[in-house]
C-alpha positions in Angstrom: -13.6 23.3 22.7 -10.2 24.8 21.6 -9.0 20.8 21.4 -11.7 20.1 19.1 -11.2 22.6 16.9 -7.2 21.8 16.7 -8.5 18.5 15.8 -10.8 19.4 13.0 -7.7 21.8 11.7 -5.5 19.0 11.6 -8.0 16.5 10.4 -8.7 19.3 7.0 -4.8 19.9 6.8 -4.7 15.5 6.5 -7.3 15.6 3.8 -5.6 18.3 1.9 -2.1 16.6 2.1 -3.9 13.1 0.8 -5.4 14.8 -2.0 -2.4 16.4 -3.2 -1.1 14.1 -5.6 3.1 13.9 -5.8 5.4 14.9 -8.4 7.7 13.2 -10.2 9.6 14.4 -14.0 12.4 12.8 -15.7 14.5 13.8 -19.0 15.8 10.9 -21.4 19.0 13.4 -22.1 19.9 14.4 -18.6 18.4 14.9 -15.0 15.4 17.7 -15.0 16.7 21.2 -14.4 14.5 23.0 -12.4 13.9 26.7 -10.5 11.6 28.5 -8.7 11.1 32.4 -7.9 8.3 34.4 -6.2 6.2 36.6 -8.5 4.0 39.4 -7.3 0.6 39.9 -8.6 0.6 41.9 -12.2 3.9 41.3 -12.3 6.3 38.6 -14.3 9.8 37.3 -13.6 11.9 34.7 -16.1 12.3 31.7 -13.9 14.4 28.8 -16.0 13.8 30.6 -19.1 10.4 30.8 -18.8 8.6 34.4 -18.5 5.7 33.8 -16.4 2.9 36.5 -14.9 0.4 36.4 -12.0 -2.6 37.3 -12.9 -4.1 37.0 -9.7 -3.3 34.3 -6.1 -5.4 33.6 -3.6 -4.6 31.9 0.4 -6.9 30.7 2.6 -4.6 29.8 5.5 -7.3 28.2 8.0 -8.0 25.5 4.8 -3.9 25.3 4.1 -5.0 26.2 0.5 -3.5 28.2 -2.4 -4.3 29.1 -5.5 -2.6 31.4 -8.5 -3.9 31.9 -12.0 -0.7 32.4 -14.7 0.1 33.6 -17.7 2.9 31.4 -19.6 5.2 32.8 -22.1 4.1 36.5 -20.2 6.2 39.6 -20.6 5.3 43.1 -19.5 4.4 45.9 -22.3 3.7 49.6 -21.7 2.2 51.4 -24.4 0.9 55.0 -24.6 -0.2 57.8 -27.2 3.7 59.1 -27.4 4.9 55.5 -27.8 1.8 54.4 -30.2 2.9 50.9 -30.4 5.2 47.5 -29.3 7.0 45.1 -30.9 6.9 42.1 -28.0 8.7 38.2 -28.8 7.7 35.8 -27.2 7.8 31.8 -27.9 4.7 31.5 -29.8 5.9 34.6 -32.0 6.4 38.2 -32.7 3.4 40.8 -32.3 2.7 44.5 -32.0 0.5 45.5 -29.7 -1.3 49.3 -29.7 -2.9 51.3 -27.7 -6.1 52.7 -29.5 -7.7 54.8 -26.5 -8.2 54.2 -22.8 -9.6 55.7 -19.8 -8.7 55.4 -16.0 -10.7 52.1 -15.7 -10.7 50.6 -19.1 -8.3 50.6 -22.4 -8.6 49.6 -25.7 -6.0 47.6 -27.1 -5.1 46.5 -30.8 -2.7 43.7 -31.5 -1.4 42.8 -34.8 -5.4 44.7 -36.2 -7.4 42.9 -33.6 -8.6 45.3 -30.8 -10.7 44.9 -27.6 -11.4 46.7 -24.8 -10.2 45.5 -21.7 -11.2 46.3 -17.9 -8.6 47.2 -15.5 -7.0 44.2 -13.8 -9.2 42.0 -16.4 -7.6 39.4 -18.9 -9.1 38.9 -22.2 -7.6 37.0 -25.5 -6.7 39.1 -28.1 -5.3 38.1 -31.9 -4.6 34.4 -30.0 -2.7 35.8 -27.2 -3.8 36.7 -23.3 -3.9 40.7 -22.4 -4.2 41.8 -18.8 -4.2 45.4 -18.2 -2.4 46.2 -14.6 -2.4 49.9 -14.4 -3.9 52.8 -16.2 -2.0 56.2 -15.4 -3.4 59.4 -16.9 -0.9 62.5 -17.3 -1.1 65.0 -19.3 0.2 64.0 -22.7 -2.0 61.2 -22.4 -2.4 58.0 -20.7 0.0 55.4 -20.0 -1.3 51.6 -19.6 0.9 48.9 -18.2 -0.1 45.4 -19.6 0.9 41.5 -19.5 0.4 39.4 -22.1 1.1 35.5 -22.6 0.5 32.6 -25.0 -1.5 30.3 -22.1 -3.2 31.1 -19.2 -3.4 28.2 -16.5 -4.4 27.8 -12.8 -2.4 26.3 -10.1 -3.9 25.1 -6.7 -2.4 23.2 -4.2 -5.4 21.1 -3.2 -6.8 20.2 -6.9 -4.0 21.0 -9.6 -0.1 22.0 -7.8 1.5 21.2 -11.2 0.7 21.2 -15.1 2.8 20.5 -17.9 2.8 23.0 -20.8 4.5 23.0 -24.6 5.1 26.0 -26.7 7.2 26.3 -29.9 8.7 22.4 -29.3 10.1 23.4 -25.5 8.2 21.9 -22.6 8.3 22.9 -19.0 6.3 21.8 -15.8 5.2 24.2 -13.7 4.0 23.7 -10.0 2.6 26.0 -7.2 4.5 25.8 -4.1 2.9 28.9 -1.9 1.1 31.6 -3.1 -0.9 34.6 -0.9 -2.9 37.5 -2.1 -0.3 39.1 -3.2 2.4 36.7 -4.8 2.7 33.1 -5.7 6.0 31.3 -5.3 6.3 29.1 -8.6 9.1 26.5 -9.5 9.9 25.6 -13.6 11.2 22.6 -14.6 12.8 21.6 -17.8 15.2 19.3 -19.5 18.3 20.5 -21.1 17.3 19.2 -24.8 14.4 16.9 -25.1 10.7 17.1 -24.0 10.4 16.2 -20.2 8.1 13.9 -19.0 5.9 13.8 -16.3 4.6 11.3 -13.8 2.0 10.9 -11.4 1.5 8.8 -8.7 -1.9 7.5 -10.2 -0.2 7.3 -13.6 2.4 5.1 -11.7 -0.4 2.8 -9.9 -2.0 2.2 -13.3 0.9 1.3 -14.9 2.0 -1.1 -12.1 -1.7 -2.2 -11.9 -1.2 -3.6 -15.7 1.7 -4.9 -15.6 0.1 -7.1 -13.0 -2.7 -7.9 -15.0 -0.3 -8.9 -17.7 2.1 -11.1 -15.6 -1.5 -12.7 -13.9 -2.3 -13.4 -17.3 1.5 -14.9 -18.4 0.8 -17.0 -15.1 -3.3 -18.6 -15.9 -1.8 -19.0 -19.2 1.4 -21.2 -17.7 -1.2 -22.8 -15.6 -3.5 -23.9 -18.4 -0.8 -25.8 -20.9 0.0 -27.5 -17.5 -3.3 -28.9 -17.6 -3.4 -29.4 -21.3 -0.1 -31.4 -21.0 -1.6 -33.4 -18.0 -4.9 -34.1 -19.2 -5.4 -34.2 -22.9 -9.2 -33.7 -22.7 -10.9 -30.2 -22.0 -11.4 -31.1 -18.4 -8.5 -29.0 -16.3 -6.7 -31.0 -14.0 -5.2 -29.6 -10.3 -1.9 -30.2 -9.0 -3.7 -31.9 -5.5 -5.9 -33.9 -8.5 -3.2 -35.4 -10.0 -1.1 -36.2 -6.7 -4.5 -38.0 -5.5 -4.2 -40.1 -8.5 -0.4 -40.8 -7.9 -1.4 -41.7 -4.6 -4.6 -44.1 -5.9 -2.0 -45.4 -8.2 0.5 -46.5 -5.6 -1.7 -47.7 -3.1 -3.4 -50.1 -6.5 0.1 -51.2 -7.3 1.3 -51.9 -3.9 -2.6 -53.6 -3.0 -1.9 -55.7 -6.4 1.3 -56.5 -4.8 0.4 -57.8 -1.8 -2.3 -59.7 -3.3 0.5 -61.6 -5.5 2.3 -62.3 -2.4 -0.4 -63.5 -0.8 -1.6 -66.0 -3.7 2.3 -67.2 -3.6 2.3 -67.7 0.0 -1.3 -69.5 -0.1 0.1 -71.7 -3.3 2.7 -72.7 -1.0 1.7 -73.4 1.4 -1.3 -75.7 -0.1 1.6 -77.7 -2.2 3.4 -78.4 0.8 0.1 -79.9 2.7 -0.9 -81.4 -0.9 2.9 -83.1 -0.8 2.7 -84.0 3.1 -0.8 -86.0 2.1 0.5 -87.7 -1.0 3.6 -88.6 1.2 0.9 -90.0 3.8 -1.2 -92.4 1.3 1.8 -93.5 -1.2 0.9 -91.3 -4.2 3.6 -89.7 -6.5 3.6 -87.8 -9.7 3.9 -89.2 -12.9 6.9 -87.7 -13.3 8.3 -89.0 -10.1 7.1 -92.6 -11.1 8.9 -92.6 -14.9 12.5 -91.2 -13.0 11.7 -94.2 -10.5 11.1 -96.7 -13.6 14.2 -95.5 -15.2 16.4 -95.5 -12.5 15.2 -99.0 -11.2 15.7 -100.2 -15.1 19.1 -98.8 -14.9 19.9 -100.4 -11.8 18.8 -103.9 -13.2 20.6 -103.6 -16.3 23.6 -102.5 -14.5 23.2 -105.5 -11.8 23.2 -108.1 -14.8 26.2 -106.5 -16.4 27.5 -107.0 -13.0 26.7 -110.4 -12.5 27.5 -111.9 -15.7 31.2 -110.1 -15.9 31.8 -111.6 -12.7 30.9 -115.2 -13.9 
């Protein structure tokens, strides 16, 4: 039993690591400049220039999955009735955030003439930014509310979403989950040093692959067809092996028409050689034959009298 369930844990743990999908960033200035802190819950830290807060993180160990909602661009404020108000900077702009009246589980606060009243350990938007309120303290000049605020809020999970890119005010970062529990979440910031960085996917990468292909298959049928054009000027496509069979029918035509030549020479031949053996037999000769006899027997009589009549 114990087996089977070390199987099935192993088997989810596969399935989570298959769905995760890899990271890849690159900068057209310079290589990708990157860093990574741990942040507790309703806190923030600066990690590569970057002030990010946990809103809340989650961990479900026996499912190896991990979750944390952020706030980007977040910075910590405290406000009070001594203190009335706070100027906070962040990327997106300047505002100043008030504290209008609050209680031990909910406080009202105004930013920039917007107000809303927020629950303890609740986030709500407010004047275009993201309030949450960490801690209400009450003492006796009045109360005391601790507060993050940020221009986006995101979620990172390690199963569905590990990393997101986000702009604000022309800088871009990428930000990815790499542990979190219920009580802090490890993140890591990436940036370039000047331009916008760029990120990748894996499926991103396949598709891209994937169309080049299509393209170079298409550069190839298109190769293949003025082949054909140039081989057969009609509409009808002509194959490689098609047009080596008709080299082939060609040759074996030629070298039939060849032979057949040959044999009509040999057959001629032969049938003037037994014509000429039977006209040797019964005494006949060609006319041509007889005139050269004629001529040469005239010759031979004229030259016989010339002969005869010098010698007398």
């Amino acid at each position: 039993m114990k087996k089977e369930i070390a199987a099935f844990i192993v088997l989810i743990i596969f399935m989570h690591l298959a769905l995760i999908t890899a990271l890849q960033i690159s900068c057209s200035d310079n290589k990708p400049i990157s860093d990574q802190n741990e942040i507790k819950t309703g806190n923030t830290k600066v990690i590569n220039d970057l002030g990010i807060g946990v809103i809340s993180s989650t961990e479900s160990p026996f499912y190896n999955k991990f979750s944390a909602e952020l706030l980007i661009d977040g910075k910590k404020s405290i406000v009070s009735n001594e203190t009335n108000s706070e100027s906070i900077q962040l990327l997106t702009g300047t505002y100043t955030i008030n504290l209008v009246k609050a209680n031990s589980t909910t406080a009202t606060i105004s930013i920039d003439g917007d107000s809303k009243e927020i629950l303890l350990k609740e986030t709500e938007l407010v004047k275009g930014i993201y309030v949450m309120i960490t801690d209400i303290e009450i003492v006796e000049t009045g109360p005391i509310v601790r507060l993050i605020v940020g221009s986006q809020k995101i979620t990172l999970s390690n199963d569905q979403n590990p990393f997101q890119k986000v702009s604000l005010n022309n800088k871009s970062f990428i930000l990815e989950i790499i542990s979190a529990s219920t009580n802090n979440a490890l993140i890591k910031v990436s940036k370039c040093q000047e331009n916008e960085i760029i990120l990748i996917t894996d499926n991103e990468e396949s598709n891209q692959t994937f169309s080049q292909s299509k393209v170079k298959q298409k550069t190839e049928e298109e190769k293949i067809l003025e082949e054909n054009l140039k081989a057969n000027a009609s509409t009808k496509q002509v194959s490689v092996a098609e047009i080596n069979a008709r080299k082939r029918n060609q040759s074996i035509k030629t070298n039939e028409s060849d032979n057949l030549e040959s044999e009509k020479e040999i057959k001629k031949t032969f049938f003037s050689k037994i014509w000429n053996w039977i006209k040797g037999i019964f005494g006949f000769e060609d006319e041509a034959e007889e005139v050269d006899n004629t001529y040469n027997d005239n010759n031979n009589s004229e030259n016989a009298t010339n002969l005869t009549n010098n010698i007398t």
